[in-house]
C-alpha positions in Angstrom: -64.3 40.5 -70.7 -66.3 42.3 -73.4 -67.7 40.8 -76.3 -64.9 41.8 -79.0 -62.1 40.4 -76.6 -64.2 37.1 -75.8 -64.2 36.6 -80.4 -61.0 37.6 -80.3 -59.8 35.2 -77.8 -61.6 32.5 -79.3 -60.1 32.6 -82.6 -56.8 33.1 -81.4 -56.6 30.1 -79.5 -59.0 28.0 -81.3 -62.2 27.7 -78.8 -63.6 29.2 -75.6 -61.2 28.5 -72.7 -63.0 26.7 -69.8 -60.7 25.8 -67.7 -57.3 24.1 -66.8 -57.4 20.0 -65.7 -54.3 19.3 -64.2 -52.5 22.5 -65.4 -53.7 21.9 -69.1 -56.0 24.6 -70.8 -58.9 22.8 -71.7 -61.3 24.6 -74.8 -64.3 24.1 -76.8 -64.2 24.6 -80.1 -67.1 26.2 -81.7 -68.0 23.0 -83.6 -68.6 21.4 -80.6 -71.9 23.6 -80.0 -73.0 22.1 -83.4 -72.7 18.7 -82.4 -74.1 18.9 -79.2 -77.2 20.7 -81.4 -77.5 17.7 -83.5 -77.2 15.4 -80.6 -80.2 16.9 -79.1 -82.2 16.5 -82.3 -81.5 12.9 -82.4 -82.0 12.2 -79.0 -85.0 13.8 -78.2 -87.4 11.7 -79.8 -85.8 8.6 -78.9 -86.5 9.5 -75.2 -90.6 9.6 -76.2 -90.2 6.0 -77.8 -88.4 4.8 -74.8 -90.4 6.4 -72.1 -93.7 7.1 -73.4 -94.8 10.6 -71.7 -91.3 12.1 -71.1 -91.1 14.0 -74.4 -91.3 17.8 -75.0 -89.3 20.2 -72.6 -88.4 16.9 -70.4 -86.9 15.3 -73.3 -84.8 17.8 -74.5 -83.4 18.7 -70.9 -82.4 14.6 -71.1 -81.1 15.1 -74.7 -78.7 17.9 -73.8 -77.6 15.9 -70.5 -76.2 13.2 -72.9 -74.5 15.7 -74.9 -72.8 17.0 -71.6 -72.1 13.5 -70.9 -70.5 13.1 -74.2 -68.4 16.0 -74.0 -67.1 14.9 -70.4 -66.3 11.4 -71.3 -64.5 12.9 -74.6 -62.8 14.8 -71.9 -61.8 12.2 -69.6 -60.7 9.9 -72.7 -58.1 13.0 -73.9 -57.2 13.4 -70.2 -56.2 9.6 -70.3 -53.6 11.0 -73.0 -52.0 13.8 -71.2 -51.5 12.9 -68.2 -49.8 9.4 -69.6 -48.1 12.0 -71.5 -47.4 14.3 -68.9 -45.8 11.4 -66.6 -43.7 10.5 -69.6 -42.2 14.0 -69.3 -44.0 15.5 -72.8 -45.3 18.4 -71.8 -48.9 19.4 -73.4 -50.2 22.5 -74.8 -53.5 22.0 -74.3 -56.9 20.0 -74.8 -59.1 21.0 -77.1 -63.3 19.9 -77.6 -65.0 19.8 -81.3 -67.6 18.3 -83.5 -65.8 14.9 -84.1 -64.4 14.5 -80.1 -61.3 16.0 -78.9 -57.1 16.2 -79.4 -54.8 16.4 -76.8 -51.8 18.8 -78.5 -48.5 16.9 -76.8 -45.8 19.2 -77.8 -42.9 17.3 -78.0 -43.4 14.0 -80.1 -42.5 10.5 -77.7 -38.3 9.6 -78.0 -39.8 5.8 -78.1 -42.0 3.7 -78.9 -43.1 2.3 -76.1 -43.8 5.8 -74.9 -46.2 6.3 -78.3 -48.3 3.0 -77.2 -48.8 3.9 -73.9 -50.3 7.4 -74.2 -52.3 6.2 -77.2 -54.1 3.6 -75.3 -54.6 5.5 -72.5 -57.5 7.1 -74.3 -59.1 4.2 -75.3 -58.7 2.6 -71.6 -60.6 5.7 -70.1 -63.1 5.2 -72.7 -63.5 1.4 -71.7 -63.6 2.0 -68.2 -66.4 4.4 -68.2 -68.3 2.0 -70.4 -68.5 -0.1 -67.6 -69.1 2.1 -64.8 -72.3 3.5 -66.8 -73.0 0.0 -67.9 -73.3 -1.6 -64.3 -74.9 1.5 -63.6 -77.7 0.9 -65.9 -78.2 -2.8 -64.8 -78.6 -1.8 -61.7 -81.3 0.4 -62.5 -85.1 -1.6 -62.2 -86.6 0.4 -64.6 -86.3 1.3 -67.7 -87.0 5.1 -67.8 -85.9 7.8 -69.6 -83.0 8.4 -66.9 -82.0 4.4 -67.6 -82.2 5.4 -71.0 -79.1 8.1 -70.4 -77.2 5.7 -68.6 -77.3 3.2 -71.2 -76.5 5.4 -74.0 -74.0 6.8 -72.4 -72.2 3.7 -71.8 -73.0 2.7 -74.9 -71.7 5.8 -76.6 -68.0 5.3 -74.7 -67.6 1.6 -76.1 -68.6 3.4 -79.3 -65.4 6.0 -79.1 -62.9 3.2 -77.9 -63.8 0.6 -80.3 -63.9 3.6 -82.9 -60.9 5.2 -81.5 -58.7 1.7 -81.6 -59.2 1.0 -85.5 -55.2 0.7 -86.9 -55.2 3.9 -88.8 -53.8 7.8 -88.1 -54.9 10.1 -86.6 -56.5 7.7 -84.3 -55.2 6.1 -81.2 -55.3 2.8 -82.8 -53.1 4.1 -85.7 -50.5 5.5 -83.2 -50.5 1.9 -81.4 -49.5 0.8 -85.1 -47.0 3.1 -85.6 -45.5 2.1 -82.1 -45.6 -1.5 -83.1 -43.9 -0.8 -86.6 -41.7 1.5 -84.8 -40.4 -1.0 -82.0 -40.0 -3.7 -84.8 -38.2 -2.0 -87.3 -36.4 0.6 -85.1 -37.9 3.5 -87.9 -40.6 6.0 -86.3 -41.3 7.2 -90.2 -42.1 3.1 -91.3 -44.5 3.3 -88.2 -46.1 6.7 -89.7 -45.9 5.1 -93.2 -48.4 2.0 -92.2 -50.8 3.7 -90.2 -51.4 6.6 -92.6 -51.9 3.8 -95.4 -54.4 2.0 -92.2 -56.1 5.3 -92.2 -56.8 4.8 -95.8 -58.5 1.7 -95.0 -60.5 3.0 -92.5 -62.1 6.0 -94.9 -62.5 3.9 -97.4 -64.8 1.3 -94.9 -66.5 4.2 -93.5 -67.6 5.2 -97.2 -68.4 1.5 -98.2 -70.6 1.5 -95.2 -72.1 4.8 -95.5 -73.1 4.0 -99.6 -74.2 0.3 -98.4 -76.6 2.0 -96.0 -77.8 4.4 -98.8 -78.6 1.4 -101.2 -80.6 -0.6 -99.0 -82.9 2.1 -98.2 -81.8 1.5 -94.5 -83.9 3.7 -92.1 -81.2 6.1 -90.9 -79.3 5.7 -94.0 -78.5 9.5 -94.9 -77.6 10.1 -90.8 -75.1 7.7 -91.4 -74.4 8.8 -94.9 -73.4 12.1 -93.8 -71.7 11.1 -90.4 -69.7 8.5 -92.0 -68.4 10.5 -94.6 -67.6 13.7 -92.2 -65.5 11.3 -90.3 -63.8 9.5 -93.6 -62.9 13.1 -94.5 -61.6 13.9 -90.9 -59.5 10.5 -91.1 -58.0 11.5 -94.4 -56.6 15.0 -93.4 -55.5 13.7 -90.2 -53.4 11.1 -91.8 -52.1 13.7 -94.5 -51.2 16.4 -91.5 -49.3 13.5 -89.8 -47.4 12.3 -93.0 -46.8 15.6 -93.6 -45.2 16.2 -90.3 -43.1 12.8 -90.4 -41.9 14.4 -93.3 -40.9 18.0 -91.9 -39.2 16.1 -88.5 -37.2 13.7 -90.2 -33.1 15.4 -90.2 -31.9 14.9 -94.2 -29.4 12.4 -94.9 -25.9 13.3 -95.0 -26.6 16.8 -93.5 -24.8 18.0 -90.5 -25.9 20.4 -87.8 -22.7 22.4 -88.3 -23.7 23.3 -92.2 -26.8 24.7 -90.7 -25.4 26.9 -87.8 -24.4 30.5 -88.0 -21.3 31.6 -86.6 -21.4 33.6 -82.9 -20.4 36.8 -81.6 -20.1 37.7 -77.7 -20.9 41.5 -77.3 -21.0 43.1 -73.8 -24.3 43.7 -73.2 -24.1 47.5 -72.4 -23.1 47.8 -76.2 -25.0 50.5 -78.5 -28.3 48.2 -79.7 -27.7 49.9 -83.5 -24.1 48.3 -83.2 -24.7 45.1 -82.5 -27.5 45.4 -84.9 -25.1 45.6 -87.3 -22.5 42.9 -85.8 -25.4 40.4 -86.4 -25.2 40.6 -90.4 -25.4 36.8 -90.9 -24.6 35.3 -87.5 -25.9 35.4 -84.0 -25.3 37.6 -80.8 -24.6 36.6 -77.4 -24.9 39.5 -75.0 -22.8 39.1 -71.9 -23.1 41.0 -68.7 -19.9 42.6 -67.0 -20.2 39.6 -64.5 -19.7 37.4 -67.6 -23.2 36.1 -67.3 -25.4 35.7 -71.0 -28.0 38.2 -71.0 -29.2 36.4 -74.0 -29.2 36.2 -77.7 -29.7 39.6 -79.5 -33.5 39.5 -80.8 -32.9 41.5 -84.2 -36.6 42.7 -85.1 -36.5 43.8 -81.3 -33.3 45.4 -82.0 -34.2 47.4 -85.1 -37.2 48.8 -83.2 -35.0 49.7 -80.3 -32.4 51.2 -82.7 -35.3 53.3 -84.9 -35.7 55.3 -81.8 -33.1 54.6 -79.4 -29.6 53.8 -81.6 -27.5 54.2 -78.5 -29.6 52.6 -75.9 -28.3 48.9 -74.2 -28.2 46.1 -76.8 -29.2 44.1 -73.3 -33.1 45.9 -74.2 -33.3 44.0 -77.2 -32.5 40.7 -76.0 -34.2 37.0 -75.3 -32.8 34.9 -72.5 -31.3 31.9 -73.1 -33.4 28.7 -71.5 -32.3 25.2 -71.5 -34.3 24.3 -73.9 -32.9 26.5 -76.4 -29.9 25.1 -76.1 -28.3 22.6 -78.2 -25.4 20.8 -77.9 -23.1 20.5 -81.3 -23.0 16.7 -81.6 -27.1 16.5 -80.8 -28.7 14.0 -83.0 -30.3 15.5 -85.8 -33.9 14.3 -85.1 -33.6 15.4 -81.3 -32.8 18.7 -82.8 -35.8 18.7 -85.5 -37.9 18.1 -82.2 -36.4 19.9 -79.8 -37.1 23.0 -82.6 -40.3 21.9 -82.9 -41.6 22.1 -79.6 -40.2 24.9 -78.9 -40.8 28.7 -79.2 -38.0 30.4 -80.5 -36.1 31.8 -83.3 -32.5 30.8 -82.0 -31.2 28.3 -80.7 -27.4 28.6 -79.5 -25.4 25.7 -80.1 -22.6 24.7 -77.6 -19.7 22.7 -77.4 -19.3 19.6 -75.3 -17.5 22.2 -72.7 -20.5 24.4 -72.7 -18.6 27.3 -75.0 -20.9 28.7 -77.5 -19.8 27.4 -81.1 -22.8 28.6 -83.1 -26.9 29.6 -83.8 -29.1 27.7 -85.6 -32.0 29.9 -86.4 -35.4 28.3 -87.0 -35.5 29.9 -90.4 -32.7 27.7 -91.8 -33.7 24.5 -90.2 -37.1 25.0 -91.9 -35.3 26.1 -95.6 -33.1 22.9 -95.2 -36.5 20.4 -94.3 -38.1 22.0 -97.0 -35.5 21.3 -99.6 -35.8 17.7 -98.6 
């Protein structure tokens, strides 16, 4: 891979790909790199303090081995979350690594609560059980070198992300746990999402308490915490608005009904002119069917009007996307399975059937998204 496709890949899918854990792409962002630099900063001289004699290249060949150990226990905690997730039958996109820890991107959000609790505290379960194996590790260990020293920190560093990770506020685990809790109790997902984004408040407003507090008593790593804490208040706060946000955009409107939002259908052999049916799908969709009466799939129209722009008479068939299961909707589906069934999803259309299997309409993700909006 040269060195223009290696950027290029990088800022398409949001890090440099490493590898795949149990089928999910795992990446690193580029922020990571600067974490991992500071880490090393911090760390080195503490090794000299601890073990007098074990400083310059020794000590930051130790300080880099935490910062690997950091990033693998990050990765093990976010590997707690998918594969809960996974088992649950949500698939994920992938697992990505950055300056502040990681995010596992489930693509399909959890049909109940339960489900919600049990992949958020898989994280922080990972987190805790590492603790302890690095923990026992370092008792174990008679002296107190500068390799105790990585053991300890290390295990100290995991209670750190659980206990961190479990405070009652979005986006962290503990603020999903709420928004189970709330969920199961008042049978509302969006009341859930409504006290742990106001939890996440809470939390940033702490974190800034405690980063000024530090400031004013002239504490000795008070600007280290200043800035830490107040990166991470600001990471809590746009994680909460991205998830209120997107409680917003999933909830169906009152009173609206899937019908109002589909388009009417038109069956089209498939072997018909592409530049026809073009023109057949003027404000409703197109369902190409084989001689054998089998769907070839739903007429793509900018795949169409390329086709047609050189090739007017040539198979509509070309210019089609294959129907999947999961782009099909049934016309009594609950409004919110539909909202999530578009949102994990990638497509434009989505045929709607009847309860018989007949197709009775499209939804296209363009109107779906106008009708959200307008709510």
């Amino acid at each position: 891979m040269t060195g223009q496709s290696w950027r290029r890949r990088v800022g398409r899918d949001g890090g440099l790909p490493l590898f795949r854990a149990a089928g999910i792409p795992v990446l690193l962002a580029p922020s990571w790199w600067l974490g991992s630099a500071a880490i090393v900063v911090l760390y080195a001289p503490l090794v000299e303090r601890i073990a007098p004699g074990t400083g310059g290249l020794a000590g930051v060949v130790l300080a880099a081995t935490f910062a690997v150990f950091l990033g693998l226990s990050v990765l093990a905690h976010e590997l707690g979350h998918s594969l809960v997730a996974l088992r649950l039958g949500l698939p994920v996109r992938r697992l990505r690594l950055f300056l502040l820890g990681g995010v596992s991107e489930v693509m399909r959000t959890p049909a109940k609560p339960a489900h919600e609790g049990l992949i958020a505290a898989a994280g922080p379960v990972v987190s805790i059980v590492l603790a302890g194996a690095f923990a026992l590790g370092a008792l174990a260990m008679p002296h107190h070198d500068a390799v105790w020293l990585l053991v300890a920190q290390t295990a100290f560093a995991n209670i750190a992300v659980a206990v961190f990770n479990l405070l009652p506020g979005l986006p962290l685990d503990g603020g999903r746990i709420l928004r189970a809790g709330v969920w199961a109790a008042t049978g509302r997902r969006a009341a859930g999402t409504r006290a742990a984004v106001v939890g996440g408040g809470v939390v940033a407003a702490l974190l800034v308490v405690w980063a000024v507090w530090g400031v004013l008593e002239g504490s000795e790593d008070r600007w280290l915490r200043f800035g830490v804490c107040l990166l991470t208040a600001w990471f809590v706060v746009a994680g909460a608005r991205g998830e209120s946000a997107a409680e917003r955009h999933r909830a169906w409107p009152d009173g609206l009904t899937l019908g109002e939002l589909v388009r009417p259908v038109l069956q089209l052999p498939a072997e018909s002119p592409v530049s026809g049916a073009l023109t057949a799908s003027a404000g409703r969709g197109v369902v190409l069917v084989r001689a054998d009466g089998v769907a070839a799939g739903l007429l793509d129209r900018d795949l169409a009007r390329r086709l047609a722009a050189t090739s007017p008479h040539a198979p509509a068939e070309q210019a089609a996307v294959p129907i999947r299961p999961e782009t099909v909707l049934l016309e009594n589906e609950h409004g919110d399975e539909v909202v999530e069934r578009v949102h994990g999803t990638a497509a434009w259309e989505y045929l709607v059937v009847d309860l018989e299997g007949r197709p009775a309409g499209v939804l296209r993700r363009e109107d779906l998204k106008a009708a959200l909006d307008r709510r």
